[in-house]
PASEBA-1860 file (N, C-alpha, C; in nm, 3 decimals):
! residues 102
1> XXXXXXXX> 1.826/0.266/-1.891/1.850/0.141/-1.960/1.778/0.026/-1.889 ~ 1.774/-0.015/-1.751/1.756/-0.051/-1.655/1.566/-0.074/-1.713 ~ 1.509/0.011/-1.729/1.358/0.003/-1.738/1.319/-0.076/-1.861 ~ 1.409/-0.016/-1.976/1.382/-0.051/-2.094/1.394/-0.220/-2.081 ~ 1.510/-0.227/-2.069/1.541/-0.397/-2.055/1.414/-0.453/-1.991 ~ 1.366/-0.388/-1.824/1.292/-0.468/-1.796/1.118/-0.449/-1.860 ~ 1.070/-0.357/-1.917/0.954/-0.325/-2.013/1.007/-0.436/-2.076 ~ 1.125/-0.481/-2.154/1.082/-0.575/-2.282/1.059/-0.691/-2.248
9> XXXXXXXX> 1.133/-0.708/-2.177/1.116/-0.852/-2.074/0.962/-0.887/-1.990 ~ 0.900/-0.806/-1.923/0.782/-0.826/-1.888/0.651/-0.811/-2.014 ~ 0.729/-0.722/-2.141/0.589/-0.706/-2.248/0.632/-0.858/-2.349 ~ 0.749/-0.934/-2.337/0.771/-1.054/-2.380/0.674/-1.185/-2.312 ~ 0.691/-1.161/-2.173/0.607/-1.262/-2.084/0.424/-1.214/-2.110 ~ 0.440/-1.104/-2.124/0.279/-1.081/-2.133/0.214/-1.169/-2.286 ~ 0.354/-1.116/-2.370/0.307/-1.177/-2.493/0.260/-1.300/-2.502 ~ 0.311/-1.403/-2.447/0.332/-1.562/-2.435/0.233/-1.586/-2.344
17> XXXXXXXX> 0.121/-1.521/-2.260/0.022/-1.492/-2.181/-0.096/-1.535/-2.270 ~ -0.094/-1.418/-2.373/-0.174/-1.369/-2.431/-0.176/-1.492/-2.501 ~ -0.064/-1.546/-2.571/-0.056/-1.647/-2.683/-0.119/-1.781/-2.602 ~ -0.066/-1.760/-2.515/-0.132/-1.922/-2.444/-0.276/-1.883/-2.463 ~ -0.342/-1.787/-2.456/-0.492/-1.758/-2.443/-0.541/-1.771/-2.572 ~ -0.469/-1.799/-2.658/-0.509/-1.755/-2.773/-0.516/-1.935/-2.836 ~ -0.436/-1.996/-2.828/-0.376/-2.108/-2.865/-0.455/-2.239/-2.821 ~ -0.617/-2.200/-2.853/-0.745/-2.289/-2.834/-0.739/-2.390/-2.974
25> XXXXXXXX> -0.858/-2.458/-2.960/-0.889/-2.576/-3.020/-0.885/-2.479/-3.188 ~ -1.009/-2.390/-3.155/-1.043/-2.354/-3.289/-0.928/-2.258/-3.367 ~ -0.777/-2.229/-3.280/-0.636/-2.172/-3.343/-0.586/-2.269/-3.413 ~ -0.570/-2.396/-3.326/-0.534/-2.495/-3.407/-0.583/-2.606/-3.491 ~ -0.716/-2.548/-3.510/-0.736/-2.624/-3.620/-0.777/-2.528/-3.752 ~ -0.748/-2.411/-3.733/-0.752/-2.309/-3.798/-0.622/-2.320/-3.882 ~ -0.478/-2.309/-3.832/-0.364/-2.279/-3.888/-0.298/-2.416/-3.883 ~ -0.343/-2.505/-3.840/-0.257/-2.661/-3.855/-0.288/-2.742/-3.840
33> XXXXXXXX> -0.414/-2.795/-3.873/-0.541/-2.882/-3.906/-0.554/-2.876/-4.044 ~ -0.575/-2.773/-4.110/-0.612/-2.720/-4.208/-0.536/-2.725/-4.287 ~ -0.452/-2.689/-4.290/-0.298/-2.669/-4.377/-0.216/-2.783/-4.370 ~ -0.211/-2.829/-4.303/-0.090/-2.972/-4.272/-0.186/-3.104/-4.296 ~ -0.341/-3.106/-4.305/-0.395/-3.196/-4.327/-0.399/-3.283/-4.186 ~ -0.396/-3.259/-4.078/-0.383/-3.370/-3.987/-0.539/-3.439/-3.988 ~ -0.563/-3.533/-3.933/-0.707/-3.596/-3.951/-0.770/-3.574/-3.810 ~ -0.659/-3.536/-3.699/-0.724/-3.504/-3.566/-0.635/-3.448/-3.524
41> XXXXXXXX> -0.623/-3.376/-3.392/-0.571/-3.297/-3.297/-0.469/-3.399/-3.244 ~ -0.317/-3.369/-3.259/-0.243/-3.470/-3.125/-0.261/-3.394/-3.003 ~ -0.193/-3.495/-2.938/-0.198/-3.479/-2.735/-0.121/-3.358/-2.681 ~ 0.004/-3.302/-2.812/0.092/-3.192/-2.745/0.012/-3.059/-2.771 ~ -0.146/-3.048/-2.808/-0.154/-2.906/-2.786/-0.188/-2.834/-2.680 ~ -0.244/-2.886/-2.563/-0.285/-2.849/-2.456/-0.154/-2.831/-2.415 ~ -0.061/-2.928/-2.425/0.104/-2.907/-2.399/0.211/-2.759/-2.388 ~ 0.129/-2.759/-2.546/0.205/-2.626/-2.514/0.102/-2.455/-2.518
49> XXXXXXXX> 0.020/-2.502/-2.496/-0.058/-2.410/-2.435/-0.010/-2.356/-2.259 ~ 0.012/-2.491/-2.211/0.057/-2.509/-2.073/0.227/-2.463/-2.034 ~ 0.305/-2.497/-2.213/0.416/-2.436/-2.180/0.461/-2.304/-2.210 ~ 0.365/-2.232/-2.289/0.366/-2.062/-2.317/0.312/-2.003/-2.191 ~ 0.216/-2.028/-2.155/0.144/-1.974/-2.015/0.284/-1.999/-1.925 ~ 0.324/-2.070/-1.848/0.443/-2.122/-1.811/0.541/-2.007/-1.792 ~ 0.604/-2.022/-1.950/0.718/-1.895/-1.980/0.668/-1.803/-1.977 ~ 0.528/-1.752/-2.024/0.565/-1.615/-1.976/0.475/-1.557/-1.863
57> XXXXXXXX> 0.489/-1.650/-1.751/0.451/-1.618/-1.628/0.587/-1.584/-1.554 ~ 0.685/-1.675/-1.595/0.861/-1.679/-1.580/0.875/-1.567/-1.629 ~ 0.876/-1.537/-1.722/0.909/-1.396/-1.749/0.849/-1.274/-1.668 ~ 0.757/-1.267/-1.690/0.741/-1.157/-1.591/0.748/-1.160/-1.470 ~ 0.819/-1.282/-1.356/0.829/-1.302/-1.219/1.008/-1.247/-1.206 ~ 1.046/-1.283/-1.351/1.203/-1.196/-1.329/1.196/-1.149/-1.424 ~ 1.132/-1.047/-1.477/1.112/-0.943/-1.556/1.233/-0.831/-1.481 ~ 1.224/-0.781/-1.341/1.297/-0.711/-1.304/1.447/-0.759/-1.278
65> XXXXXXXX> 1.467/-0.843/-1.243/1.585/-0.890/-1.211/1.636/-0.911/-1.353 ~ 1.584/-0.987/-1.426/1.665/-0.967/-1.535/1.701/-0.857/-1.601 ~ 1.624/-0.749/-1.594/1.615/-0.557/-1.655/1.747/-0.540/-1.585 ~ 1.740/-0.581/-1.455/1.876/-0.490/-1.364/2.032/-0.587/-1.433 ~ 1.984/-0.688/-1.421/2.126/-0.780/-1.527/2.187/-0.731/-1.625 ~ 2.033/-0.670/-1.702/2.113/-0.645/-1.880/2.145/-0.504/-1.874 ~ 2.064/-0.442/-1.758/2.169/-0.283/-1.710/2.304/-0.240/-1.706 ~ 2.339/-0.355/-1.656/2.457/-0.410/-1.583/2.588/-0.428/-1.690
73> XXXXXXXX> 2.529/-0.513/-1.750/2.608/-0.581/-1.873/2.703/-0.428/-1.972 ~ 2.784/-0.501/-2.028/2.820/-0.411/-2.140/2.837/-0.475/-2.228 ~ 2.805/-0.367/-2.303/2.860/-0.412/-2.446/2.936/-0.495/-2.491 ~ 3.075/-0.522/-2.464/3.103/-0.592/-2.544/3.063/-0.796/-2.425 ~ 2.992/-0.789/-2.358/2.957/-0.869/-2.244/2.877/-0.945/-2.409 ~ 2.776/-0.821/-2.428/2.648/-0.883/-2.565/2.717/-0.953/-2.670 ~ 2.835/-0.932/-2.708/2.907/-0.894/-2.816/2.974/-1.081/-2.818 ~ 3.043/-1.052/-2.684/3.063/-1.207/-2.627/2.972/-1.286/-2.671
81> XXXXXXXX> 2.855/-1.308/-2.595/2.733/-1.390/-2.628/2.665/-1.413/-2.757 ~ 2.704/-1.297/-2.835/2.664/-1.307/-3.011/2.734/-1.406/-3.075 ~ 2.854/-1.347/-3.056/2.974/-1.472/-3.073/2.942/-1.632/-3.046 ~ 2.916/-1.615/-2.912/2.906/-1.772/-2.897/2.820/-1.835/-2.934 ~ 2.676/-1.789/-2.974/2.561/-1.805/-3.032/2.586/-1.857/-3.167 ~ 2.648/-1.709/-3.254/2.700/-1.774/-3.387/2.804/-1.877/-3.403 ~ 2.897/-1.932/-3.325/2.971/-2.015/-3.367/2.939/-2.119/-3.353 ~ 2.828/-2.156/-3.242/2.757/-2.295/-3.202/2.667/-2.270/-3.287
89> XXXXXXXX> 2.613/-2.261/-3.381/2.485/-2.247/-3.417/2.504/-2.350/-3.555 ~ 2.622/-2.359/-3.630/2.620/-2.499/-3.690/2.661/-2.610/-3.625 ~ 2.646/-2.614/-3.515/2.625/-2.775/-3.410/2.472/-2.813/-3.427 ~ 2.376/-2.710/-3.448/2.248/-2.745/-3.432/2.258/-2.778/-3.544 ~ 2.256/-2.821/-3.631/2.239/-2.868/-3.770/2.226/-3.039/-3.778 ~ 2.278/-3.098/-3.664/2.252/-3.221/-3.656/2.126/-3.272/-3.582 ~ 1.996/-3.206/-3.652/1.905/-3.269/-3.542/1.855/-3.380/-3.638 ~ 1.789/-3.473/-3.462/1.781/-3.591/-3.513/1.618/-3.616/-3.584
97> XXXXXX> 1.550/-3.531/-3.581/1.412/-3.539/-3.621/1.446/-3.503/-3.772 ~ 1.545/-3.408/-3.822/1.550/-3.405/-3.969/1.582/-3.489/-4.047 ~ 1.510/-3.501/-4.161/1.483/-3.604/-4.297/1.573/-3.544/-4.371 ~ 1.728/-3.636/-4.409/1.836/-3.601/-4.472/1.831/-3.629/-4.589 ~ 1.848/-3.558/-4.709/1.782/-3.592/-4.876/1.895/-3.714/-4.941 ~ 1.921/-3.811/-4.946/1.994/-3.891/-5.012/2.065/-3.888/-5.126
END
């Protein structure tokens, strides 16, 4: 169990590697330049180029430690955390960037 956890966890950080590598000028003006109409590039894309590289450098630095955590865990430990996930999850509904229809 122990491996699996930590394989997904380090092939998660690799992913977000890859994506930062990927997540150049000509990605984004490919899929959201194009489509959304912007007239230029804003300042947050290098941003988060810088914050995928980031995470999943984090990820794979506790790729193992976290594998040995979710080893650890049981079931109903997950089961807990599903729970609490779903019951907070209409608190997020108040964000403040959303345009409320009148």
């Amino acid at each position: 169990m122990r491996w699996i956890a930590t394989t997904l966890c380090a092939s998660c950080g690799a992913a977000l590697l890859v994506a930062a590598r990927a997540l150049d000028g000509r990605w984004f003006e490919r899929h959201v330049l194009l489509p959304w109409y912007y007239p230029w590039a804003p300042s947050w894309v290098s941003d988060t180029r810088i914050a995928a590289a980031t995470c999943g450098v984090i990820l794979l630095a506790l790729a193992w430690p976290l594998g040995r955590g979710a080893a650890r865990s049981t079931f109903a430990g997950w089961l807990r955390i599903l729970l609490a996930v779903v019951l907070g999850d209409p608190k997020t509904n108040n964000r403040p960037f959303c345009v409320k229809a009148k």
